[in-house]
C-alpha positions as CSV (number, residue, x, y, z in Angstrom):
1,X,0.0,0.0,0.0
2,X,1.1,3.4,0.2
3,X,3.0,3.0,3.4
4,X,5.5,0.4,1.8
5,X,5.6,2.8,-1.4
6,X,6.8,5.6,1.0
7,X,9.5,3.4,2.8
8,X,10.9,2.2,-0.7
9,X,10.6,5.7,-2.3
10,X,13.0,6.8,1.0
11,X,15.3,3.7,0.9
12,X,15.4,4.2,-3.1
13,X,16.6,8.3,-2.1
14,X,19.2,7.0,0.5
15,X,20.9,4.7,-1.7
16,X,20.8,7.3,-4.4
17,X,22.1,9.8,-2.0
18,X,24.3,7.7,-1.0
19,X,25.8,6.4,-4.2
20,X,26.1,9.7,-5.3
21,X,30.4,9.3,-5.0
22,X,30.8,13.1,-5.5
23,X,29.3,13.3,-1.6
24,X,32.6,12.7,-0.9
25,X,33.8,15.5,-2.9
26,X,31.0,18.3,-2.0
27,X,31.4,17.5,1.6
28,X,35.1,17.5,2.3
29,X,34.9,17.7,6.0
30,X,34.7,14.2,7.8
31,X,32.0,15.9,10.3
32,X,29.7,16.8,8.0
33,X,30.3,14.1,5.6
34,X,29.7,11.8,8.8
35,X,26.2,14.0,9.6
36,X,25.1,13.5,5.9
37,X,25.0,9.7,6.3
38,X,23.9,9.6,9.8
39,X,20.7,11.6,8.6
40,X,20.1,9.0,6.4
41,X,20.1,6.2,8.8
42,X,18.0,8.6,11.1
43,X,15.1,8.8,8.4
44,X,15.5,5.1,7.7
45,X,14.9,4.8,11.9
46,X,11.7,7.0,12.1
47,X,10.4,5.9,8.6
48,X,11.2,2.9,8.0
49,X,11.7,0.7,10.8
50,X,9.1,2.6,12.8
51,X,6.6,2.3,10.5
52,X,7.4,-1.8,10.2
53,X,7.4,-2.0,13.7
54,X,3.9,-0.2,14.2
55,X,2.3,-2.2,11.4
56,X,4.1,-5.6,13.2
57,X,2.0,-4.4,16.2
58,X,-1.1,-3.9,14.7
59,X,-0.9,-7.5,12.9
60,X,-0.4,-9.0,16.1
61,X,-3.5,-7.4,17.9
62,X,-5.8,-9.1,14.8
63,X,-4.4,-11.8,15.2
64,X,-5.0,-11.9,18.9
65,X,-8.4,-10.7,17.9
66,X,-8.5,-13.9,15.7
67,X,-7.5,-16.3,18.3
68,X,-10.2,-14.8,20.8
69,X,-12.8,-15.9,18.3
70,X,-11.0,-19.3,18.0
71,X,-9.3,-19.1,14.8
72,X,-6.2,-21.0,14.5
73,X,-3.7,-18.7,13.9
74,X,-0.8,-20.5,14.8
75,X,0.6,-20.4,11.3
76,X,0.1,-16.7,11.0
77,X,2.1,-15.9,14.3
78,X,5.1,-17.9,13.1
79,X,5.2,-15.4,10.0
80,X,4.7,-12.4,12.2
81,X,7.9,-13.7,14.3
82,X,10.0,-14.0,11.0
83,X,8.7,-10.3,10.1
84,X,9.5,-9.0,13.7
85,X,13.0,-10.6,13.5
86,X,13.5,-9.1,10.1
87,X,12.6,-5.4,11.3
88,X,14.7,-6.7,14.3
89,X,17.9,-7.3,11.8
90,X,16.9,-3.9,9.9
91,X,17.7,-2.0,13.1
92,X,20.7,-4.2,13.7
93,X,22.2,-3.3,10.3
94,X,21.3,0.5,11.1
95,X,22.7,0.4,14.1
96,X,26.0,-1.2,12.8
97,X,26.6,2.0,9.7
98,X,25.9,3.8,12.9
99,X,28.5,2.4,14.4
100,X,31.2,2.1,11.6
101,X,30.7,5.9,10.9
102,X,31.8,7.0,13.9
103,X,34.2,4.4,14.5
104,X,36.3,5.5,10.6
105,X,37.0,8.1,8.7
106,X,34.3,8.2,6.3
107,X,35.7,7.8,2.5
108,X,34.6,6.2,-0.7
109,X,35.0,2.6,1.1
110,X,32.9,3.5,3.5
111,X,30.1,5.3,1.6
112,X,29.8,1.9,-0.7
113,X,30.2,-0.4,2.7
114,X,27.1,1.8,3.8
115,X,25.1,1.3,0.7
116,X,25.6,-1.9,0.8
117,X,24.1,-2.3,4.0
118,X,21.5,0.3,3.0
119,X,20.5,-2.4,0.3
120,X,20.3,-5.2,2.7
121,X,18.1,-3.2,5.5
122,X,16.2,-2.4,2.4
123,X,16.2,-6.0,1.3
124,X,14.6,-6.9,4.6
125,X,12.1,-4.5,4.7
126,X,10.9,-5.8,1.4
127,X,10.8,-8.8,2.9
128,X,8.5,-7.3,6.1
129,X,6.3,-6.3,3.6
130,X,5.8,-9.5,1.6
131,X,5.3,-11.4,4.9
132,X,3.1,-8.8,6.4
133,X,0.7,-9.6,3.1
134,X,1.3,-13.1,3.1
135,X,-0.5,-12.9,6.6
136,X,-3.2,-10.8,5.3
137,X,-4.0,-13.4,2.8
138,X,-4.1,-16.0,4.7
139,X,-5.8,-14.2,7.8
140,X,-8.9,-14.2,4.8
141,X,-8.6,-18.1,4.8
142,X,-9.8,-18.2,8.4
């Protein structure tokens, strides 16, 4: 829906942004080249992995809602604990560019090792999303 359409659209703009190598370039000094990327993982943080994590938790109360009526929704929860660990792993990889940017000097290596790990957070979320409508298909089944 248009919630998953906005997360990709901002992933799509970080990795753009950030395999934009004449960043490096324009933004010569290591503490604002180091701010640049760390606003990036900030928005994927509040838009991305917030927005997972809220959807997560609205899943899980229809589901509970679903049990309560006795549906078996045993199946359902198992995919909502692989989309949980996903968004779990998302932050994990957010929190490790977080880490490697202040631990380094950032340079070209750097900016491609964060992409990289841009596109795997990204990767998961995709993921989040296709398990998150996998359960809403199957919550009709019920």
């Amino acid at each position: 829906g248009a919630e998953e359409e906005e997360i990709e659209r901002l992933l799509t703009q970080q990795e753009r942004i950030l395999a934009d190598t004449t960043l490096i370039e324009e933004i010569p000094e290591q503490a604002q080249l180091e701010a640049q990327v760390l606003e990036q993982v900030e928005i994927s943080e509040q838009n991305v992995v917030k927005i997972a994590s809220r959807r997560a938790a609205a899943i899980e109360a229809k589901l509970e809602e679903l049990a309560r009526e006795g549906k078996n929704v045993e199946d359902l929860e198992i995919l909502l604990a692989d989309a949980q660990s996903k968004i779990e792993e998302a932050t994990a990889l957010l929190h490790t560019i977080r880490e490697d940017i202040r631990a380094e000097d950032v340079n070209e290596a750097t900016i491609h090792a964060t992409r990289d790990t841009f596109r795997a957070a990204r990767k998961n979320t995709r993921d989040v999303y296709e398990t998150f409508r996998a359960i809403a298909r199957e919550s009709k089944n019920l």
